[in-house]
Structures are given as structure tokens and as C-alpha cells.
C-alpha positions, -999 to +999 in steps of 0.1 A: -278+574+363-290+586+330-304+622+327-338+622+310-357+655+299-394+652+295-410+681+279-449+688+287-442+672+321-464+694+340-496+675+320-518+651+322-501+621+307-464+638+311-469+640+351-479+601+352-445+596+332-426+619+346-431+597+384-427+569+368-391+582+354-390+587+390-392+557+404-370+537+375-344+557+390-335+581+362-323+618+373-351+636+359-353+673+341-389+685+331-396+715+314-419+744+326-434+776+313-441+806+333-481+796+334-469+759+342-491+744+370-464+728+389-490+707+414-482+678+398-445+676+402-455+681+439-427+657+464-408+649+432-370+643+429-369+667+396-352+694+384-368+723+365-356+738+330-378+770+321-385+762+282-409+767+254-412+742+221-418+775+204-386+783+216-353+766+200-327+781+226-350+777+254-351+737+244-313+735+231-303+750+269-328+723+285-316+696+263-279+700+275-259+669+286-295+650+285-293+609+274-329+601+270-363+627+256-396+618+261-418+645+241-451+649+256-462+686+246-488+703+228-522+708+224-553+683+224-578+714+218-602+708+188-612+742+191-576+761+183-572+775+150-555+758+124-521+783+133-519+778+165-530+740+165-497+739+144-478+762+160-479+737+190-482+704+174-462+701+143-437+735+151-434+726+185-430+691+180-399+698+150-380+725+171-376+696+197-369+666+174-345+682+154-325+699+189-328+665+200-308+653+170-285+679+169-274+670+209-274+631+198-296+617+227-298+579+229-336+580+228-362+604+219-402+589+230-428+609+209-465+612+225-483+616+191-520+604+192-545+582+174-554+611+153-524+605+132-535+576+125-570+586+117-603+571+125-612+534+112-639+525+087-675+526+106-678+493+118-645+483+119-611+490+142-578+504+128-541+498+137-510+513+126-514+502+096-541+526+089-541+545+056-549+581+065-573+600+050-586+620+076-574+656+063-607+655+041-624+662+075-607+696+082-600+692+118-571+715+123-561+693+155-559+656+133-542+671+105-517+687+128-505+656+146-504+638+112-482+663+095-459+663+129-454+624+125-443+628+089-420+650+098-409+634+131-405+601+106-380+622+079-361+625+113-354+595+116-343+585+082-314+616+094-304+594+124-330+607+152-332+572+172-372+578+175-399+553+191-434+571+186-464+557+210-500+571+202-523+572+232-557+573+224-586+589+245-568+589+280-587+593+315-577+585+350-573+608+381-545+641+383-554+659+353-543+695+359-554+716+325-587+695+323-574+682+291-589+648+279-610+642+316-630+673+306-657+652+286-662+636+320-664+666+341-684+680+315-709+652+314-709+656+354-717+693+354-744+682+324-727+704+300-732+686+273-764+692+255-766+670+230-745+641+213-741+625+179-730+587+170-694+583+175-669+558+189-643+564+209-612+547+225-609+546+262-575+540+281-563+548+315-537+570+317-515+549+341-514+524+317-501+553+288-477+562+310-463+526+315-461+523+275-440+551+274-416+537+299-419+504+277-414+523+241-385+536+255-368+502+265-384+482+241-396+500+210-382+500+175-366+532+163-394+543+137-421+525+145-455+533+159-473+518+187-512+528+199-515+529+234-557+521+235-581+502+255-618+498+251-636+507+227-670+528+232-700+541+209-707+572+227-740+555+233-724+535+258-697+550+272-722+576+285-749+551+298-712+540+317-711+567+328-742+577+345-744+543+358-709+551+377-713+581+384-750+586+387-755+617+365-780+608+342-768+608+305-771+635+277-811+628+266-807+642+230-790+629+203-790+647+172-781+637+130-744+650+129-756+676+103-786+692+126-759+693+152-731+710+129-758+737+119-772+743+154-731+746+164-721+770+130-750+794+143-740+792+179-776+788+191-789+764+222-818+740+211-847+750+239-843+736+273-805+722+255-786+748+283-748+756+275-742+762+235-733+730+214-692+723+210-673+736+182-678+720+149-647+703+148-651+685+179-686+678+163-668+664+138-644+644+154-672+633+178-693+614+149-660+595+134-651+558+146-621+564+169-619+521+174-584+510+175-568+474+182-539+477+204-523+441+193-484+458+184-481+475+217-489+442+238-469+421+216-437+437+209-432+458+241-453+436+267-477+459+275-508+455+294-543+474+301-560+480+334-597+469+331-613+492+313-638+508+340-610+516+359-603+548+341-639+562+341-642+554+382-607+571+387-618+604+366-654+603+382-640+601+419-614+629+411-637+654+401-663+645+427-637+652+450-628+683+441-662+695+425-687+680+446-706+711+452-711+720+420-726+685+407-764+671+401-772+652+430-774+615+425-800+599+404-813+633+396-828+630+356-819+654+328-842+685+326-878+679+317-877+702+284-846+678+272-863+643+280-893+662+257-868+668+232-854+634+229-884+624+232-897+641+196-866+631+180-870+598+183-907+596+169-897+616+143-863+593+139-841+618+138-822+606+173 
């Protein structure tokens, strides 16, 4: 029975891998941090290694007699600073591929993400052919996982038998840090004030999980391989969403450069509520995230979940557990924000 480590287990997407390492019948070592929610290992068959990717011993001890790695930490938060967005994502991400090397596992999986691949051309959907130039945008979080897949790719050129898959905007039930799901629970709670044109690409996170498992016994060493689903203008994925959910949507929709000024000054457009986002998640919001997911179904036989599935499975999760705190049903936006839209769009700025 092979020994498999999986670091960032205790997330989002690493807890959907780590049961399905589970129940392939691997003997199974995840790593954990003293703040590590553990709910999610909850019944399973696994044992524990307290480690750190900011920590080389901490992973060389964790990575002892281990055959297979699948590498599933780090941060998805636009907010961070550039440091620590780095610290995590490209520093993390080396300490473990180079240990990895030096122990001379049989397979190393690598969750990157789409933003290493950057967005697409509006209009248009990009593969993993994609030419990146996304570092002109400045998001600390996109030019982090880029930089972390060139140096994961040098790796391999030294001998690190690497597959890397890159999930795009996952969602599904069991998501302990609120990581990717909170744009649902947010639009739930209505704490999003205000939106700009974007596109984004959906998946469920069951099906990410099951491309890991797939990268791993099917991928090429050094290739690439987006996990993605459907793709949504934010337009629609939020009239999805308050049709499943029955939230009504976010009524304003601002020029991205109104909204990065109103977001740089921290101030809340009357009757808006909670402040606007960040301006990098501004920014990332208003790029075309569209992605075609052609090289993961046709070299490792993988296949999506219909696409609704993942917003019904995030929407039922945090209805369960936040119930109390949501609009009722078919309750509308407030009054002040349908009169904001409703200027915006007479004067055509939404």
C-alpha cells in the first residue's frame, strides 16, 4: 500500500482529495498546523504529521518514507500582501517541491490555479497554452502562483516527476476556511454591494478532487492540466444564483474604475452597506477568467458534474449552517440600492 502525504489537507479542495486517497486505498499522511481545523478529516483512516511549508524540517520529517505528494497548500486571498502572498504561494510551494525531490517520491501532484495561467482575451477562452501577461495587473495573488509554476517547472527539468493540475473557481459543500464558497456566502448574507463585468470559471470541487486522483495516474511529468467547468459573466452567475437560492442579486453594477476609487478611499456608496472589496479582487473580478478544459478530459479522462451542481451544493451548505442569519426568500435588495442601479443605468454607467 503506498504511503501518500498530502499537504493543505485540512482545506477545501485537499479534504475532498484527501477521502478520495481514502477510498483508493492508499495509507494516507496529511499535514496539520497548530490552527488546523481538523473537522474535515473527521472518521478518516489518516495519520497526522504536524508541519508548516514555511518550514523545511517540519516537511523533510513529514515527507519521510512517503511514495506519492499531492501539494495542495497556500493561500487563495487577493487581499494578502505581496510578502506574504509569496511567502505562502511561491516559498511555500519550493520548500516542498524541492524536499520532495531530495526524498525521490514517485509522484509529486501540484494544485496551482488558473491564475498562472492568466485570464483570456475578453471574448474569448484560454487553455494552457495561454501566454501570460497578467503581472501587468499587479495582483500579488496571480503573480505569485505564476512565479511558483516557473519554479515548480525548473524542478522538473532536475528530475522532480511533477504533474501540475490548475483548478479554477471551485464550489461545492465542506469548505472549512470559507475559502473560494465565500463569494456565495457572501452573496447570501448580501455583502456584496456592488459588482463590475467579469467572467469567471465555475467547477465543483468533487470533480477537482477526482482530477487530482486522475493527474496522478495519468498525467504527464511537466505538463499542465485546468481543472474548469462553466463558464459565467458575473451577470449571470449571480442571476443563478438568486434564482437557486432566492437572494435577490447585487442591484449595482459599477465601471471597474468608479469601483477601484470608491474601494482605494474605503468609502460605502449610500444605501451600498458593507465597504467595497479590495482593489485587487476588484481587479481580478473585471478580467475574463473563461477557460476550456479540452486537455484534462482528453488525456486523463476526466469528466464534469453539471454545472449547477456546484452552486446548489454551496447554497444548501450554508443554508444549513447559516440559516438564521440569511434574507428570507424572495426578499429584494434594499430600496436605496434598487435607486442606485436604477440612476446608473439612465446615466449608463451600469
Amino acid at each position: 500500500m503506498p504511503l501518500t502525504l498530502i499537504i493543505g489537507g485540512t482545506g477545501f479542495i485537499g479534504s475532498h482529495i484527501t477521502r478520495l486517497l481514502v477510498e483508493r486505498g492508499d495509507e494516507v499522511r496529511v499535514t496539520v498546523r497548530a490552527d488546523s481545523r481538523l473537522d474535515a478529516l473527521a472518521g478518516l483512516p489518516v495519520e497526522q504529521a504536524r508541519a508548516d511549508v514555511r518550514d523545511r524540517q517540519s516537511i523533510r520529517r513529514a515527507l519521510g518514507g512517503v511514495d506519492r505528494v499531492f501539494h495542495a497548500a497556500g493561500t487563495t486571498n487577493l487581499g494578502l500582501p505581496r510578502e506574504q502572498a509569496f511567502a505562502l504561494n511561491f516559498e511555500g510551494t519550493r520548500i516542498v517541491l524541492e524536499e520532495a525531490l531530495r526524498a525521490g517520491v514517485q509522484r509529486v501532484v501540484y494544485t496551482s490555479s488558473v491564475a498562472a495561467v492568466g485570464p483570456a482575451p475578453k471574448g474569448s477562452t484560454a487553455d494552457e497554452t495561454n501566454v501570460w501577461d497578467a503581472g501587468r495587473y499587479g495582483i500579488a495573488y496571480v503573480d505569485s502562483k505564476h512565479e511558483a509554476e516557473v519554479m515548480a517547472l525548473r524542478l522538473v527539468v532536475r528530475g522532480l516527476p511533477l504533474v501540475i493540475v490548475n483548478p479554477t473557481y471551485a464550489l461545492g459543500a465542506g469548505d472549512p476556511g470559507r475559502s473560494s464558497t465565500a463569494l456565495v456566502r457572501r452573496f447570501m448574507l448580501r455583502r456584496i454591494p456592488a459588482y463590475v463585468d467579469g467572467t469567471l470559471n465555475i467547477v465543483g470541487v468533487e470533480d477537482v478532487a477526482r482530477g487530482h486522483l486522475l493527474a496522478d495516474e495519468r498525467g504527464t511529468v511537466g505538463e499542465r492540466y485546468i481543472l474548469g467547468n462553466r463558464n459565467y459573466t458575473l451577470d449571470r452567475l449571480f442571476a443563478d444564483l438568486g434564482r437557486l437560492s432566492g437572494v435577490e442579486p447585487p442591484a449595482v453594477k459599477l465601471p471597474v474604475p468608479v469601483a477601484l476609487a470608491l474601494a482605494a478611499a474605503g468609502q460605502r456608496v449610500p444605501g451600498m452597506g458593507p465597504r467595497m472589496p479590495p482593489p485587487p479582487e476588484i481587479r481580478a473580478a473585471s478580467l475574463t477568467w473563461a477557460f476550456r478544459n479540452t486537455k484534462a478530459k482528453e488525456q486523463l479522462g476526466w469528466r464534469t458534474s453539471p454545472h449547477e451542481d456546484a452552486l446548489e451544493e454551496t447554497i444548501a451548505w450554508y443554508r444549513e449552517r447559516e440559516g438564521a442569519r440569511l434574507p428570507a426568500v424572495g426578499s429584494r435588495q434594499s430600496l436605496p440600492l434598487r435607486a442606485a442601479a436604477s440612476v446608473l443605468r439612465r446615466t449608463g454607467l451600469g
